[in-house]
C-alpha positions as CSV (number, residue, x, y, z in Angstrom):
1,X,-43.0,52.2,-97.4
2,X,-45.2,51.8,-100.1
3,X,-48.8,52.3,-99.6
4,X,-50.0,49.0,-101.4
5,X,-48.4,47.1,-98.1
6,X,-52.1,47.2,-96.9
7,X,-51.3,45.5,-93.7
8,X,-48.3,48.2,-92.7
9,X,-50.0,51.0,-94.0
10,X,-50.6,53.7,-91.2
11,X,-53.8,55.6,-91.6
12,X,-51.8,58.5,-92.7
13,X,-50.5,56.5,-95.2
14,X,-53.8,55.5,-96.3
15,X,-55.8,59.1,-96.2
16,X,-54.3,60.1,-99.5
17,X,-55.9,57.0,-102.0
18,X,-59.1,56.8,-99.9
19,X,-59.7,60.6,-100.0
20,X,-61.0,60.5,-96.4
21,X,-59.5,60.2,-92.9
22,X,-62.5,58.5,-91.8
23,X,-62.4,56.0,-94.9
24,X,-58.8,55.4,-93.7
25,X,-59.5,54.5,-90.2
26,X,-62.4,52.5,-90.8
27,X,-60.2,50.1,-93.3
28,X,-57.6,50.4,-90.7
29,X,-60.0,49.1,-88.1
30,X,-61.2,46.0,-90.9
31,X,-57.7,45.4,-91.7
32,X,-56.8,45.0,-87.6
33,X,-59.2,43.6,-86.2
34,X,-60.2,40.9,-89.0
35,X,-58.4,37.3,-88.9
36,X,-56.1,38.0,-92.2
37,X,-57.9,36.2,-95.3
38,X,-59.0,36.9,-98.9
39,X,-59.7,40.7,-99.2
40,X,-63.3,41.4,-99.6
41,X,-65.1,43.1,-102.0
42,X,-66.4,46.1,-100.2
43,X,-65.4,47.3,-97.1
44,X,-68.1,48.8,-94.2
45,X,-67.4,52.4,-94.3
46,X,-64.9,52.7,-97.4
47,X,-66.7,53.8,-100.4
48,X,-66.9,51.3,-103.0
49,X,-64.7,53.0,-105.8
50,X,-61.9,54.1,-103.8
51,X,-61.3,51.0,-101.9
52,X,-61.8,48.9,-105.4
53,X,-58.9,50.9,-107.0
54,X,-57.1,50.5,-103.5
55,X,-57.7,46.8,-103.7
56,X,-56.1,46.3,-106.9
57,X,-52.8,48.2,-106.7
58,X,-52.5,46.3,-103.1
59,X,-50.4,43.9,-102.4
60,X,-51.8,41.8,-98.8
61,X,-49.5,38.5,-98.1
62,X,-50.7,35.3,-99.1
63,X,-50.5,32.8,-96.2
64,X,-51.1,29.3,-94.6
65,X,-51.2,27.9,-91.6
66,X,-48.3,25.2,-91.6
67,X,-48.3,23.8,-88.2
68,X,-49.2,25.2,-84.7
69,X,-47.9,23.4,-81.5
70,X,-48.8,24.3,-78.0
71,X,-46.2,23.9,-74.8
72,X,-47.0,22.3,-71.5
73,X,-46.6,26.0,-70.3
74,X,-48.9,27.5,-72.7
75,X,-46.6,29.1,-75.2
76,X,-48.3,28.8,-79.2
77,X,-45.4,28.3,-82.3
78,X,-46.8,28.7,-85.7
79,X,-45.2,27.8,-88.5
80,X,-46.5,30.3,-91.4
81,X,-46.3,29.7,-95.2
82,X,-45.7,32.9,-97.2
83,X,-45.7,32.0,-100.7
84,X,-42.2,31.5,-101.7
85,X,-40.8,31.5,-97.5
86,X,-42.2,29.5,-94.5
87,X,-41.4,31.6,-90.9
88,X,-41.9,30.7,-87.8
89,X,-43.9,33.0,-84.7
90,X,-44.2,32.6,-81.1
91,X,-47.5,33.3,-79.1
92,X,-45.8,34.0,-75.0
93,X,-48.7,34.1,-73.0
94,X,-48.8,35.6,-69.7
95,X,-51.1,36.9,-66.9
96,X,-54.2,38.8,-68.7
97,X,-51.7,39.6,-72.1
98,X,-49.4,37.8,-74.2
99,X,-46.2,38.9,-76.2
100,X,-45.9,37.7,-79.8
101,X,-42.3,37.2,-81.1
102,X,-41.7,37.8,-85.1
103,X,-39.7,36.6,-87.4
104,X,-38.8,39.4,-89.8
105,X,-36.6,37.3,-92.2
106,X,-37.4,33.7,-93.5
107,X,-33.5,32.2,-92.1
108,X,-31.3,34.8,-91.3
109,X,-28.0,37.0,-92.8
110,X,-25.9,36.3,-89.4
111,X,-23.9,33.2,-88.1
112,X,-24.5,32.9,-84.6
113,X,-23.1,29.8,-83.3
114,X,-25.8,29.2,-80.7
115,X,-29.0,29.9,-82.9
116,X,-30.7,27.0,-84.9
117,X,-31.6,29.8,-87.6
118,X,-28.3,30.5,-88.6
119,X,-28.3,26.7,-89.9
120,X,-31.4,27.7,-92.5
121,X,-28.9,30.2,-94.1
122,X,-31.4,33.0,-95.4
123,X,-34.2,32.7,-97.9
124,X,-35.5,36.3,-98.3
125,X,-36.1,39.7,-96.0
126,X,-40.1,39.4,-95.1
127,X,-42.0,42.6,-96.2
128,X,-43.0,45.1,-93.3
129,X,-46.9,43.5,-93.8
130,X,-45.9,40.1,-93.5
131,X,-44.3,40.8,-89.9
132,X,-47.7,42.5,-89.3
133,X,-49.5,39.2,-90.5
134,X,-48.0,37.5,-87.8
135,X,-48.9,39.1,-85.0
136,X,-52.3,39.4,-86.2
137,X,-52.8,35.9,-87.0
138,X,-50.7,35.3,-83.2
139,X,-53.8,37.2,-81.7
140,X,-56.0,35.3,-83.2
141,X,-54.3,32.3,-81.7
142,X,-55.4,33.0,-78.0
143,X,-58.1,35.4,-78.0
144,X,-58.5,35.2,-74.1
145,X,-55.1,36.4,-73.6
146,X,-54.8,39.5,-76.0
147,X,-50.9,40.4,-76.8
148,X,-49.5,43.8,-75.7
149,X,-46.4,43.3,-76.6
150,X,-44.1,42.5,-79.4
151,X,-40.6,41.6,-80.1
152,X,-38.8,41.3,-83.2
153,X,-36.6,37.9,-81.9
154,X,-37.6,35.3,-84.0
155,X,-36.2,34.4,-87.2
156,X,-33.5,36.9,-88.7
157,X,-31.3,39.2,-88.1
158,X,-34.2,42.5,-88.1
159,X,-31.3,45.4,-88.8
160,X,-30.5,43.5,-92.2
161,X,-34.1,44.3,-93.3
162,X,-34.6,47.7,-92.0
163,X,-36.9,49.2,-94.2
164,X,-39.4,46.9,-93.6
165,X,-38.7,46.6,-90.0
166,X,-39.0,50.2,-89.7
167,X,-42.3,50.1,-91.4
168,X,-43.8,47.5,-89.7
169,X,-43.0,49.3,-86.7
170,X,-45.1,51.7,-87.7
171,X,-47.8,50.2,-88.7
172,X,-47.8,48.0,-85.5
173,X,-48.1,50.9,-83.3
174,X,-50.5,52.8,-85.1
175,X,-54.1,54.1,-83.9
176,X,-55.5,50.6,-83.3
177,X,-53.4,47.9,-81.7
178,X,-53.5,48.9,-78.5
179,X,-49.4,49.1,-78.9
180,X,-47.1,51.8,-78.0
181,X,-43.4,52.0,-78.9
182,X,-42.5,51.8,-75.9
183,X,-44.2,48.2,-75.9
184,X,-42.2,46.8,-78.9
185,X,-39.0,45.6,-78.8
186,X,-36.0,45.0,-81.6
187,X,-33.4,42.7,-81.2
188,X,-29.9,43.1,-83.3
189,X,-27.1,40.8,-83.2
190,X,-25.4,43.9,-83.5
191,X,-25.2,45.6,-86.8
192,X,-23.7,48.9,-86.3
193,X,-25.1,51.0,-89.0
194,X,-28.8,49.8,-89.0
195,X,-28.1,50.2,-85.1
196,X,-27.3,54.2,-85.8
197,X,-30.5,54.4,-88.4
198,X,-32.8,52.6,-85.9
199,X,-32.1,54.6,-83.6
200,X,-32.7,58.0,-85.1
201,X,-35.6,56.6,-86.7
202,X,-37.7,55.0,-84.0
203,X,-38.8,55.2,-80.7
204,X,-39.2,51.3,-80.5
205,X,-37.0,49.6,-77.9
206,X,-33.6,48.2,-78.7
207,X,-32.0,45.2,-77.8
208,X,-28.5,43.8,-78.3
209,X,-27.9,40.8,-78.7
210,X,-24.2,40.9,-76.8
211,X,-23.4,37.2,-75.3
212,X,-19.8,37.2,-74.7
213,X,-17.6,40.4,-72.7
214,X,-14.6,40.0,-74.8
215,X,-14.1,40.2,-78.4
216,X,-12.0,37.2,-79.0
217,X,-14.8,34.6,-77.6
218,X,-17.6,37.0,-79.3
219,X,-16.2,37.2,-82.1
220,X,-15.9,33.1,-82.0
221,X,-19.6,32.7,-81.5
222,X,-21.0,35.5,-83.7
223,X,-18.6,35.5,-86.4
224,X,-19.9,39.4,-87.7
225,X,-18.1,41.2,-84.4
226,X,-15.2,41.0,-86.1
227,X,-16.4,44.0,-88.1
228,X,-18.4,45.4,-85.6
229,X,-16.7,44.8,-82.4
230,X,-18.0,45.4,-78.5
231,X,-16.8,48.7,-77.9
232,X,-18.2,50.5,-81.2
233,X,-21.0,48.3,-80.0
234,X,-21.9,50.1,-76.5
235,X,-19.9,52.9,-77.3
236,X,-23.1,53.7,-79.7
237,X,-25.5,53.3,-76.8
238,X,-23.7,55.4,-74.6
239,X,-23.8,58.4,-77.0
240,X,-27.8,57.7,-77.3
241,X,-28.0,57.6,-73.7
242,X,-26.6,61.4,-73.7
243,X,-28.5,62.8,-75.6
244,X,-32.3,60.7,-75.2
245,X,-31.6,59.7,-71.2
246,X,-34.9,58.2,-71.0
247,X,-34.2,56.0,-73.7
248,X,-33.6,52.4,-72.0
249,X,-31.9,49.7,-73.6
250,X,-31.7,46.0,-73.3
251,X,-28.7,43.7,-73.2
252,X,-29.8,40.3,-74.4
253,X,-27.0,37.5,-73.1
254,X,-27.3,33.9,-74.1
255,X,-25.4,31.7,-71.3
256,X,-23.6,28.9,-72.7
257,X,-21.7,26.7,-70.3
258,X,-17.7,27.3,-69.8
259,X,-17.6,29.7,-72.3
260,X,-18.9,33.1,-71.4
261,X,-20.7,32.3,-68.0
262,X,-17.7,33.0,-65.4
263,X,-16.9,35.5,-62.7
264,X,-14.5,37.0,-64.6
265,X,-17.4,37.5,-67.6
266,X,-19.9,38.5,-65.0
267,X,-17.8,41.6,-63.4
268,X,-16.8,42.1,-67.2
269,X,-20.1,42.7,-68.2
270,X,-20.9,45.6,-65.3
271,X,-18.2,47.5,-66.4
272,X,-18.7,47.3,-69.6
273,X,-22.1,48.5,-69.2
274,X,-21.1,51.5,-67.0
275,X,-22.7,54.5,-68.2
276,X,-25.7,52.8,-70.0
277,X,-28.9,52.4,-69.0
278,X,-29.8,48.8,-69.6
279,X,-31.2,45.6,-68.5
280,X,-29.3,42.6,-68.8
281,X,-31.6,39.6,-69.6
282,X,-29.8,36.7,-68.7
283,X,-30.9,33.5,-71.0
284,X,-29.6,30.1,-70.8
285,X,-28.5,28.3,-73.8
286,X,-31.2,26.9,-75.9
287,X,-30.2,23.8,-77.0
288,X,-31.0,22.1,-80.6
289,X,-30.0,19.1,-82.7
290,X,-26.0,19.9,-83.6
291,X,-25.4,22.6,-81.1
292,X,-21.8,22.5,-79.5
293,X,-22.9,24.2,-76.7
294,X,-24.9,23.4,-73.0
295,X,-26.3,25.9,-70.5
296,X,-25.0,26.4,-67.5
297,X,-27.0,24.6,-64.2
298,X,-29.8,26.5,-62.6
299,X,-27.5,27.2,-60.0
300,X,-24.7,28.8,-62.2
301,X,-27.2,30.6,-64.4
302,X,-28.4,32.3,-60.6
303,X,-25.0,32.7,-59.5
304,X,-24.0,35.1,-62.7
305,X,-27.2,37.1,-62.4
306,X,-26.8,37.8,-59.1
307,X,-23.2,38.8,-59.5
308,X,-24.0,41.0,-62.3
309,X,-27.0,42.7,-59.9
310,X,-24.5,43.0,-56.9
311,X,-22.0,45.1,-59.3
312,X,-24.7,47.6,-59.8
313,X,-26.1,45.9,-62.8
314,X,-29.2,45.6,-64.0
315,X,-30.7,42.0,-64.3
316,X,-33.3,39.9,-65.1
317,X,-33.2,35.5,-65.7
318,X,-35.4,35.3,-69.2
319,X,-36.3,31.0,-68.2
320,X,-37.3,29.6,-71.5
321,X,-40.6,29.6,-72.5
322,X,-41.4,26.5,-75.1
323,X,-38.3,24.5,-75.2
324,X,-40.2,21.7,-75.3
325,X,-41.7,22.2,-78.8
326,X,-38.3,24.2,-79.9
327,X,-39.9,27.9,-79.3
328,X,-37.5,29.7,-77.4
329,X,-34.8,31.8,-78.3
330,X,-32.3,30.4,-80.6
331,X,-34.6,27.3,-81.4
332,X,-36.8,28.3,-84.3
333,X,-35.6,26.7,-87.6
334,X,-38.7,25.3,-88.9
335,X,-38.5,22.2,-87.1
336,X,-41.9,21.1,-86.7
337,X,-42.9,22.5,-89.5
338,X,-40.6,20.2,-91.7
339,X,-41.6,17.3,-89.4
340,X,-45.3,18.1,-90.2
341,X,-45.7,19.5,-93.6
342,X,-44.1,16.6,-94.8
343,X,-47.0,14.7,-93.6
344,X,-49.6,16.3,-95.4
345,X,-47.2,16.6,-98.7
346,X,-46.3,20.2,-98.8
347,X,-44.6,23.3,-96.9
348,X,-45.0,27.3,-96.8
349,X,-47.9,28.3,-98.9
């Protein structure tokens, strides 16, 4: 990571040009705990010089406020204009803290059949400080319910920009947020080799994005298991499980009516899992404008979760959280953004 990403920049990373721990942490602490904006001249507690020849070998993302929309059940989307790319960021808020879901591509490299994104095509990988932007600019959003934790499950595929995953990883969990790996999460569709990096680079959590218990219907809805298929998948988490056995992992499964949510897909899954320690979150299907797909009924959504718990499964139902202004998972393209930028003549930044 370079150190001119101010906003990913670790105060390790930031000793060096400042020529002072204490320098470093208190532009650390400006840098956190300020609502992101124009860069100011001086600094409180960063001499003069130093942060002036900081400031202009920086680069800090410039950025807009597109749109925000609130759910009835309290969720925040914000459409964000970064220059050249527009991204959308999702405030969760729950009892006392909040989770903020970022985008860490504007559209995305994969093909999933079920996600609105995949419609955008991509536009470019986001740099490690623009993820930070966003969950700076999501605390801002709510300041009664401050977030503790983050997942990387918005827009893009994360393992196709690694580097600046990695690093904002880094910086997100550094000294000040109040975040611990342990609190932030990183969802892959399942790329194998920035699955293998990941995990010998971080101590982040992992997710994978699985939604299917056979390779002929996965490889139908997410086109890419064709090169990567299940079994390299989990066979990958199985070896990380021996040799880190506290590491935990998460199996994300998107329910979509008649097509992965039977019995049959249910016991499937358990064994499949055998020998890894992971939680299934069940989700039902999302739906958006031009998606093929429905989720299963309350009822059927229940009946797989508790099948998959009564095989000796770990479970968990993930029940959307802003459907109703497109904010949960699979929904963000831009939607309301479009809608609304287009109103006041202009989108992104």
């Amino acid at each position: 990571m370079s150190l001119r990403d101010l906003l990913a920049s670790t105060v390790a990373d930031l000793e060096g040009p400042l020529e002072s721990r204490t320098r470093a942490l208190a532009l650390r602490r400006f840098l956190i705990e300020e609502r992101p904006g124009v860069l100011p001249a001086r600094v409180g507690g960063v001499a003069h010089q130093a942060w002036a020849r900081l400031r202009a070998e920086a680069f800090y993302p410039e950025w807009s406020e597109v749109s925000r929309v609130t759910s009835g059940d309290g969720t925040i989307k914000l459409a964000l204009g970064l220059g050249d790319a527009s991204v959308e960021t999702v405030l969760i808020p729950g009892r006392g803290r909040s989770t903020v879901c970022v985008s860490s591509q504007a559209g995305c490299t994969r093909r999933c059949d079920f996600c609105a994104t995949a419609r955008l095509g991509l536009g470019r990988n986001l740099r490690a400080g623009e993820i930070v932007l966003q969950y700076l600019v999501a605390a801002a959003a709510d300041p009664e319910c401050p977030p503790r934790n983050v997942v990387f499950m918005g827009m893009g595929e994360p393992l196709d920009n690694l580097d600046g995953v990695l690093a904002a990883v880094r910086g997100l969990t550094d000294v000040f947020p109040g975040l611990s790996p342990r609190h932030v999460t990183v969802s892959t569709a399942g790329v194998l080799p920035g699955m293998r990096r990941f995990l010998a680079e971080s101590d982040a959590n992992l997710a994978l994005s699985l939604n299917a218990t056979t390779d002929a219907v996965r490889t139908r809805v997410m086109p890419h298991n064709a090169r990567w298929p299940i079994a390299a998948l989990l066979g990958l988490l199985r070896e990380e499980g021996a040799r880190q056995p506290k590491r935990r992992f998460f199996i994300e499964y998107v329910l979509l009516a008649g097509v992965n949510d039977t019995d049959d897909d249910a016991g499937r899954l358990t064994r499949l899992l055998r020998g890894i320690d992971a939680q299934v979150n069940v989700i039902p299907h999302n739906a958006f404008p031009g998606s093929p797909y429905v989720a299963p009924s309350r009822a059927a959504t229940l009946r797989f979760h508790h099948r998959v718990k009564s095989r000796g499964g770990k479970s968990i139902v993930r029940w959307p959280r802003g459907a109703d202004i497109a904010g949960a998972c699979g929904q963000l393209a831009l939607r309301h953004a479009v809608v609304e930028a287009a109103g006041a003549g202009r989108l992104g930044g």
